[in-house]
PAPABA-943498 format. One line per field, with one value per residue: residue number from 0; residue in one letter; chain; x, y negated, z of N, C-alpha, C, O in turn. Coordinates in pm, whole numbers, plus 50000, padded with zeros to 5 digits. Layout:
N
pos	c(NUM/...) $
code	c(a/...) $
unit	c(A/...) $
n_xx	c(X/...) $
n_yy	c(Y/...) $
n_zz	c(Z/...) $
ca_xx	c(X/...) $
ca_yy	c(Y/...) $
ca_zz	c(Z/...) $
c_xx	c(X/...) $
c_yy	c(Y/...) $
c_zz	c(Z/...) $
o_xx	c(X/...) $
o_yy	c(Y/...) $
o_zz	c(Z/...) $
END
This chain:
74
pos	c(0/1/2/3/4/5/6/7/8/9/10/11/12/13/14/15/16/17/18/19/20/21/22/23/24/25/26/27/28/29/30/31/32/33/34/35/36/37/38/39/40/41/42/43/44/45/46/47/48/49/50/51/52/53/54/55/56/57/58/59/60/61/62/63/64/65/66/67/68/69/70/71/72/73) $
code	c(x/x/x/x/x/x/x/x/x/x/x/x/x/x/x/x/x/x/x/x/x/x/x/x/x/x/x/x/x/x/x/x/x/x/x/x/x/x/x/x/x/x/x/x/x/x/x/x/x/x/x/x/x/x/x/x/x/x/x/x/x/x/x/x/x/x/x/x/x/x/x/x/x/x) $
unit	c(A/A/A/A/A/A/A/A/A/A/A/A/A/A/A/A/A/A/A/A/A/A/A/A/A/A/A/A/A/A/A/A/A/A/A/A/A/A/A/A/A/A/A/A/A/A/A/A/A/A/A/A/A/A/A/A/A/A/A/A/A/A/A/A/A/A/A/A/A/A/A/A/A/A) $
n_xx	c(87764/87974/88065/88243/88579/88813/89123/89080/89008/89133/89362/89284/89156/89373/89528/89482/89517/89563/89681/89904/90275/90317/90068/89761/89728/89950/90144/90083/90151/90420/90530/90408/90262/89974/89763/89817/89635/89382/89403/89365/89097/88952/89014/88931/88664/88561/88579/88375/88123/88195/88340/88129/88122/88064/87974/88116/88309/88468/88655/88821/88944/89048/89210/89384/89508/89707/89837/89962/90113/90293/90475/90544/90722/90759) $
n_yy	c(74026/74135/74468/74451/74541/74324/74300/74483/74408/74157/74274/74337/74140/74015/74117/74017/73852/73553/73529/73679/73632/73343/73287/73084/73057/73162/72956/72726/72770/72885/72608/72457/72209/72167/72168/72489/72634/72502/72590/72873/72937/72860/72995/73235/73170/73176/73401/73569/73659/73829/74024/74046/73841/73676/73313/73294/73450/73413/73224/73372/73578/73432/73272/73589/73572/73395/73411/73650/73572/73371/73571/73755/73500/73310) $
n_zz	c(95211/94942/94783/94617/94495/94515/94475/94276/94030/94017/93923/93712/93555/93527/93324/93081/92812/92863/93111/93054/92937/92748/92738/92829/93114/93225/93107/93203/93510/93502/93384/93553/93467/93600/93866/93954/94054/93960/93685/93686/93819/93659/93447/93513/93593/93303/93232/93351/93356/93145/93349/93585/93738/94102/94150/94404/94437/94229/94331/94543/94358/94274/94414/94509/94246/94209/94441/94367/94099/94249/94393/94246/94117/93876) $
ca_xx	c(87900/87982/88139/88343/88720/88865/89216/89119/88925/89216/89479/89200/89163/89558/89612/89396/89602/89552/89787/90022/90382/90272/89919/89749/89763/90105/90243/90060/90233/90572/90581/90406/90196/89904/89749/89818/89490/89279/89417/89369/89001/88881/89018/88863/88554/88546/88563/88247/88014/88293/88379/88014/88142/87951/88001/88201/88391/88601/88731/88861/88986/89186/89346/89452/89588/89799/89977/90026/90169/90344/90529/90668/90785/90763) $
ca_yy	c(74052/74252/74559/74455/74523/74230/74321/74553/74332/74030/74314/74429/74016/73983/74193/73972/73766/73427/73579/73714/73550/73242/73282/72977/73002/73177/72863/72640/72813/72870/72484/72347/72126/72121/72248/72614/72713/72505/72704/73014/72919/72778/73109/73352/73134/73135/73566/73561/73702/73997/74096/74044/73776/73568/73206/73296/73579/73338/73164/73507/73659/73377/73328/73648/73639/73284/73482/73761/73533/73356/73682/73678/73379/73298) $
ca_zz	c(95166/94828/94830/94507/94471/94429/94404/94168/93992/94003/93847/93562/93517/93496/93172/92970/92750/92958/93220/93002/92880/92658/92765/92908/93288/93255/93039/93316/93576/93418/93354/93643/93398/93682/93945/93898/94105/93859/93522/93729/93827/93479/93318/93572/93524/93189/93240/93502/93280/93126/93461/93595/93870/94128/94204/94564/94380/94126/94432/94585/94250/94147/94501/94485/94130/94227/94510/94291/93995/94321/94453/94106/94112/93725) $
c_xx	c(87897/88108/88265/88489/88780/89015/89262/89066/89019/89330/89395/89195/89335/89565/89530/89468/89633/89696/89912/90106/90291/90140/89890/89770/89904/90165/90203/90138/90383/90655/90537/90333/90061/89877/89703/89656/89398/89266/89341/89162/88921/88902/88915/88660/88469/88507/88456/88178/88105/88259/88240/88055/88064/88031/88122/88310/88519/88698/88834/88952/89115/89278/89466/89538/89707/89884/90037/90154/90332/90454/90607/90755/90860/90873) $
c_yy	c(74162/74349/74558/74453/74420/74219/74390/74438/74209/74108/74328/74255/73981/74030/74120/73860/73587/73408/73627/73686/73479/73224/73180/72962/73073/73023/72787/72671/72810/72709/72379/72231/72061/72191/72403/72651/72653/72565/72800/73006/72920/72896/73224/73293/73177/73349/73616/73647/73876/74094/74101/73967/73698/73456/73234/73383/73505/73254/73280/73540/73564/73327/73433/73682/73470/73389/73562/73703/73413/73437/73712/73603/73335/73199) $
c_zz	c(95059/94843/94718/94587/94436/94407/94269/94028/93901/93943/93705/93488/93440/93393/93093/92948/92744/93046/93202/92950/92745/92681/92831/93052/93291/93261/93170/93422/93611/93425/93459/93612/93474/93775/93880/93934/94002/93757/93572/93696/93672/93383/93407/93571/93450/93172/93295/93435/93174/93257/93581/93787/93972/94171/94302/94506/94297/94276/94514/94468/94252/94302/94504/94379/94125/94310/94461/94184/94179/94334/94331/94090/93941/93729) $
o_xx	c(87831/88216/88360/88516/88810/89050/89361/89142/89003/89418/89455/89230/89378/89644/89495/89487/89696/89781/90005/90065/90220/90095/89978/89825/89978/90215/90292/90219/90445/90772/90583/90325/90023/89951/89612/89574/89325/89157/89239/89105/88843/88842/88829/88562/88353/88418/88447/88186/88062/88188/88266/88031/87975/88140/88231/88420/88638/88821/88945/89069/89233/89400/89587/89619/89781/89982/90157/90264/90454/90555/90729/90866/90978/90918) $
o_yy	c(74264/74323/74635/74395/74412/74136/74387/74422/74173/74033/74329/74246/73936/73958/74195/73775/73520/73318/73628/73699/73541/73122/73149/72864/73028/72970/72783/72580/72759/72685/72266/72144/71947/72288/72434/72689/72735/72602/72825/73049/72996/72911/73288/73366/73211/73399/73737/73753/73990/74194/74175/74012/73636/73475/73188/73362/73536/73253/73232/73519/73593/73342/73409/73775/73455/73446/73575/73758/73416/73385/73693/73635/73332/73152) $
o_zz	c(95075/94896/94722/94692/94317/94323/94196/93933/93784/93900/93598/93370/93333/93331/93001/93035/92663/93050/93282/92834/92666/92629/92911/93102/93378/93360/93254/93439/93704/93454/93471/93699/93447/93794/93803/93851/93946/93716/93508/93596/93614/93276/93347/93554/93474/93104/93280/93497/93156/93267/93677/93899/93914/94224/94267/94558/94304/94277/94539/94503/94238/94305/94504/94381/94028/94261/94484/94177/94164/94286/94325/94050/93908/93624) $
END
């Protein structure tokens, strides 16, 4: 088990311009266009190597950044 933060981790992910009004997994979100969890995934993915993620970790992150964008309720 890693000792990473992953809330902190899934807010430091959130400000990156994906997540943010007009940004791709917002607009996905916003519009409902697909499954939200796949945008989410495919962008936190696509970050793995920024944020120095492992395999098991994108599954975690981007849960927590659906409920977050959830609790919103865009």
């Amino acid at each position: 088990m890693s000792n990473k933060d992953y809330k902190a981790l899934a807010e430091a992910i959130m400000t990156e311009p994906e997540f943010r009004p007009n940004g791709f997994v917002y607009k996905h979100i916003q519009e409902a266009k697909s499954d939200s969890l796949v945008s989410i995934k495919s962008a936190v993915d696509n970050m793995s190597d920024l944020y120095d993620l492992e395999r098991d970790d994108i599954g975690i992150i981007s849960d927590i950044i659906l409920k977050a964008f959830t609790d919103k309720q865009l």
